[in-house]
C-alpha positions as CSV (number, residue, x, y, z in Angstrom):
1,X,0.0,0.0,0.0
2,X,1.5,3.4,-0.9
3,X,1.8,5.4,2.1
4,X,1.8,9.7,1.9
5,X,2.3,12.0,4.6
6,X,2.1,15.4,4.1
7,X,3.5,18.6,6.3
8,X,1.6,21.4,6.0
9,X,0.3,24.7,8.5
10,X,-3.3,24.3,6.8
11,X,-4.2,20.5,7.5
12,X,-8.0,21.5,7.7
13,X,-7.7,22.0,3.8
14,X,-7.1,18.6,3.0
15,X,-10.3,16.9,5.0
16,X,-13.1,17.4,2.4
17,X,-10.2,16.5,-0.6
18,X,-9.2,13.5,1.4
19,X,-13.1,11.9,2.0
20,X,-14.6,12.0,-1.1
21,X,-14.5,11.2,-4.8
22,X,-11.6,8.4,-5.5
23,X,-9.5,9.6,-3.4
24,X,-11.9,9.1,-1.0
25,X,-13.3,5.4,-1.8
26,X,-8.8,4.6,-2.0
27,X,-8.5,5.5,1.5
28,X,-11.3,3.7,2.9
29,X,-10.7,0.2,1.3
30,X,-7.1,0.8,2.3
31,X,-5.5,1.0,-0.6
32,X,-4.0,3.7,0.1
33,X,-3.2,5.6,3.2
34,X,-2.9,9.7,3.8
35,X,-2.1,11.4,6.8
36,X,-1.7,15.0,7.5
37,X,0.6,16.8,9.8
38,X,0.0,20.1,11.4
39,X,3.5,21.7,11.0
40,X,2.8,23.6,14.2
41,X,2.8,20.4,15.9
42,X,7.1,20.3,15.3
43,X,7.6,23.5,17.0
44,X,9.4,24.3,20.2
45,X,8.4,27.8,21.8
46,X,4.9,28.2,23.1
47,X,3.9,30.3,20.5
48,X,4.3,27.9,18.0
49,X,6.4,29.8,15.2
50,X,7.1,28.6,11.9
51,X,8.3,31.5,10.2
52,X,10.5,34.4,10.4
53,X,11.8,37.2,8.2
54,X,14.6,36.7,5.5
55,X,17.7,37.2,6.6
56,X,19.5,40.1,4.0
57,X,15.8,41.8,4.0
58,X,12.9,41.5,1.7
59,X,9.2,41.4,1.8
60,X,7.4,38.3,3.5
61,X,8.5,35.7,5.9
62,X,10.8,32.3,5.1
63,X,9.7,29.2,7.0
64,X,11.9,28.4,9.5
65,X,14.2,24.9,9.2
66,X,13.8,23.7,13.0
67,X,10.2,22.4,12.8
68,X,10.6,21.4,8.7
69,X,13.2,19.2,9.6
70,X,12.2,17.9,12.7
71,X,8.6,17.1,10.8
72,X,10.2,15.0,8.3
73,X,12.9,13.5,9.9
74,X,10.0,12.2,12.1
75,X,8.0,11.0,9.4
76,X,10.8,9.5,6.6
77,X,13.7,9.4,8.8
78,X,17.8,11.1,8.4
79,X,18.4,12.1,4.7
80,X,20.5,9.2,3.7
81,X,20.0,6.1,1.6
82,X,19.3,4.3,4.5
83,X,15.9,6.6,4.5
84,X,12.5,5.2,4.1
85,X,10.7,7.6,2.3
86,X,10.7,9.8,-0.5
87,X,10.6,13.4,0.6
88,X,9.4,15.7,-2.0
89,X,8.8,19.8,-1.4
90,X,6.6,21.1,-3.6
91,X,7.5,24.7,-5.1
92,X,8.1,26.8,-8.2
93,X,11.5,25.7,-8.3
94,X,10.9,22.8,-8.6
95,X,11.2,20.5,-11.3
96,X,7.6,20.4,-13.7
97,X,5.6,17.8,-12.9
98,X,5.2,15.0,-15.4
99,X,3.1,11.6,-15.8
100,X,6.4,9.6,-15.9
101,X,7.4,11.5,-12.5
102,X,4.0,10.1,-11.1
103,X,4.2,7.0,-12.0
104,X,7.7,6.9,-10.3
105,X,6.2,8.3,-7.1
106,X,3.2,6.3,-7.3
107,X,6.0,2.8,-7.3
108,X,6.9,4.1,-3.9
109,X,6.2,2.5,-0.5
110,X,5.9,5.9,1.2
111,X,6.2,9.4,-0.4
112,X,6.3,12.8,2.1
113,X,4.9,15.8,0.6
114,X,6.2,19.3,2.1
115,X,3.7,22.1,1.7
116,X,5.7,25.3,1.2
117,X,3.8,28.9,2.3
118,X,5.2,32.4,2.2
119,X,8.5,33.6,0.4
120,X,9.4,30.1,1.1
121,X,11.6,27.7,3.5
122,X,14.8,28.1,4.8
123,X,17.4,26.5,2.4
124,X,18.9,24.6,5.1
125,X,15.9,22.8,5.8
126,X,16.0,21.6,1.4
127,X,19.8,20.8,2.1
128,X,19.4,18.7,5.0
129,X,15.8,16.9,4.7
130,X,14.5,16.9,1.3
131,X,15.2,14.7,-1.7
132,X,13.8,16.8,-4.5
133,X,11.5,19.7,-5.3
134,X,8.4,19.4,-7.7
135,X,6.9,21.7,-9.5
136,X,3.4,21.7,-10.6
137,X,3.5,24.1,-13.8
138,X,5.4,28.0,-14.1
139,X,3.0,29.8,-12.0
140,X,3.1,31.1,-8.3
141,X,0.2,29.9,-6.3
142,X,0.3,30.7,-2.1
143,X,1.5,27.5,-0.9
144,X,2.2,23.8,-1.5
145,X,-1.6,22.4,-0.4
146,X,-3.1,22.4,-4.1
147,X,0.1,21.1,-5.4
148,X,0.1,18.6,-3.0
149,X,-3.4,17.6,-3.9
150,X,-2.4,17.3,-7.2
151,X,0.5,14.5,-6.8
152,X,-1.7,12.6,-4.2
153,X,-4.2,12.3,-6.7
154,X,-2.3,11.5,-9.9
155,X,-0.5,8.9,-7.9
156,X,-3.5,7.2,-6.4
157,X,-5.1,6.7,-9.9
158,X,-1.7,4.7,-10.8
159,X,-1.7,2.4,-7.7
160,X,-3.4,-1.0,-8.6
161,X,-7.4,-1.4,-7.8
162,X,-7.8,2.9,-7.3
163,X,-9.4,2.8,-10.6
164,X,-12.5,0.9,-11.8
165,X,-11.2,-0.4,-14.7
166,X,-7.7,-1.3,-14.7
167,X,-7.2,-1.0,-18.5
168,X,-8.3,3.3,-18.0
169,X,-4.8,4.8,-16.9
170,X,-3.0,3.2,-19.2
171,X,-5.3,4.8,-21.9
172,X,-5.0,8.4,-20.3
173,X,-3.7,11.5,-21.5
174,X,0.3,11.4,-21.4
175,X,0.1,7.8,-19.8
176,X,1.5,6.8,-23.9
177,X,2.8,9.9,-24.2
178,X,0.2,11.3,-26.3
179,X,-2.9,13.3,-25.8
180,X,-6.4,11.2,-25.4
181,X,-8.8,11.9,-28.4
182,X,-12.2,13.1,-28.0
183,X,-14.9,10.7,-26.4
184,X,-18.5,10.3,-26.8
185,X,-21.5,8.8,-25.5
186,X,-25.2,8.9,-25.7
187,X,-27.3,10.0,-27.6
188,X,-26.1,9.4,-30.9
189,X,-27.2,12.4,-32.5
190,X,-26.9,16.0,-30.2
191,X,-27.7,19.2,-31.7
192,X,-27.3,17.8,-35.2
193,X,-23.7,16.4,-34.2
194,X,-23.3,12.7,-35.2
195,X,-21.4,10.5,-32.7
196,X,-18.8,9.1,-35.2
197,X,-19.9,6.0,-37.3
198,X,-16.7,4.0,-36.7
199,X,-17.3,3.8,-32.7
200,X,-21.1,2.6,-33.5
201,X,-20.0,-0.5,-35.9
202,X,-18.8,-3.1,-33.3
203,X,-15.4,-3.1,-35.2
204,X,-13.3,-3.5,-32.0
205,X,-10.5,-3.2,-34.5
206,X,-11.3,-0.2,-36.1
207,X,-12.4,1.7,-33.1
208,X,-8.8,1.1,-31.7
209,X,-7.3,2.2,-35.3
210,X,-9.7,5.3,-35.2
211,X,-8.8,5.9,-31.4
212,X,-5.0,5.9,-31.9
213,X,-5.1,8.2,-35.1
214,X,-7.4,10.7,-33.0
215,X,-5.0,10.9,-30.5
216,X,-2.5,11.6,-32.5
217,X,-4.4,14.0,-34.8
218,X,-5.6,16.0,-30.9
219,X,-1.7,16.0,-30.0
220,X,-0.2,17.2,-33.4
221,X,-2.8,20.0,-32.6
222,X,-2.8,20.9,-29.3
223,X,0.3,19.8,-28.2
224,X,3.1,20.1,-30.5
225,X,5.9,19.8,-28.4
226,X,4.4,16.2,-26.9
227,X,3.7,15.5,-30.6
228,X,7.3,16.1,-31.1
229,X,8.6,14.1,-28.4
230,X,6.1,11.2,-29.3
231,X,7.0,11.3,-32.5
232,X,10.4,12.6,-33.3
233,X,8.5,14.3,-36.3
234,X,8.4,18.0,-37.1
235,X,4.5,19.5,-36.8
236,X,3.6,20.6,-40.2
């Protein structure tokens, strides 16, 4: 069972996230596990501080590496390759989040998600307890709670049984490195718009062919870099 912990000074945001929807059912049949840590909880002064200005000046407040490092050396152990944990900090700095980074994650027996807030941490705290930084896209968003939302869900739909239908994230967007092509359903005729033939005619064959040039058609298009990549053609 892939186990996540995550450090954060918000844990209240996480308890509607973390009870419904898949995410949600995952826990509860224990295929998964989640538990959040009130950062405050690592402190040592009675008025519970996490934070403090930048040294060198500046606007805002840098979280400060005491509690940080206490938190996760608590949860995943000394830095060292004798750890037990993957300890990831999400932040702009971060390397940009990808599908294969997921899937990576998701292989993991227990992952540790640091929430960021403010101007950010205390470099000391990244030097001494954390094994990477992740990125969720080039944007600035006030902390690490969304983005930490984000990894615990796109790693739960990779671990076995999360999903319905085993054969669905391997059919996903990215999962082949291309884009999924459009989908439909019923009725067969909305608005004057036809559902394609192909995916009516019970050619299991076909459909797949049809399936497999859409998606690359939708990737060509939208995404020409991934189209690239997938491809090693030039878009023309």
């Amino acid at each position: 069972m892939l186990r996540i912990d995550v450090i954060t000074i918000f844990p209240g945001l996480f308890e509607a996230f973390l009870s419904e929807s898949m995410v949600g059912i995952a826990i509860r049949e224990n295929l998964i596990g989640v538990a959040v840590h009130d950062l405050r909880e690592y402190t040592a002064d009675r008025h519970r501080t996490v934070d403090e200005p930048p040294y060198g000046g500046g606007p805002g407040m840098v979280m400060k590496p005491e509690p940080l490092v206490a938190a996760i050396e608590a949860l995943a152990g000394p830095k060292g390759p004798q750890r037990g944990a993957r300890v990831a900090l999400l932040t702009p700095q971060g390397r940009r989040l990808d599908q294969k980074r997921l899937a990576d994650l998701a292989a993991e027996e227990h992952v540790v998600l640091v929430c960021g807030r403010y101007e950010g941490i205390d470099q000391r705290a990244i030097d001494l307890a954390v094994d990477e930084e992740i990125s969720i896209g080039d944007y600035v968003l006030s902390g690490g709670e969304v983005p930490a939302m984000v990894l615990i869900e796109g790693m739960s739909r990779l671990v076995p049984g999360v999903l319905g239908n085993p054969e669905s994230a391997g059919r996903e967007s990215f999962q082949r490195g291309v884009l999924e092509g459009p989908q439909y359903t019923r009725p067969a005729v909305f608005r004057g718009l036809e559902v394609p033939a192909v995916l009516r005619s019970g050619d299991h064959a076909e459909v797949e062919r049809w399936r497999a040039e859409q998606a690359r058609e939708f990737t060509r298009r939208r995404r020409p870099d991934l189209f690239r990549d997938a491809s090693g053609e030039e878009e023309s």
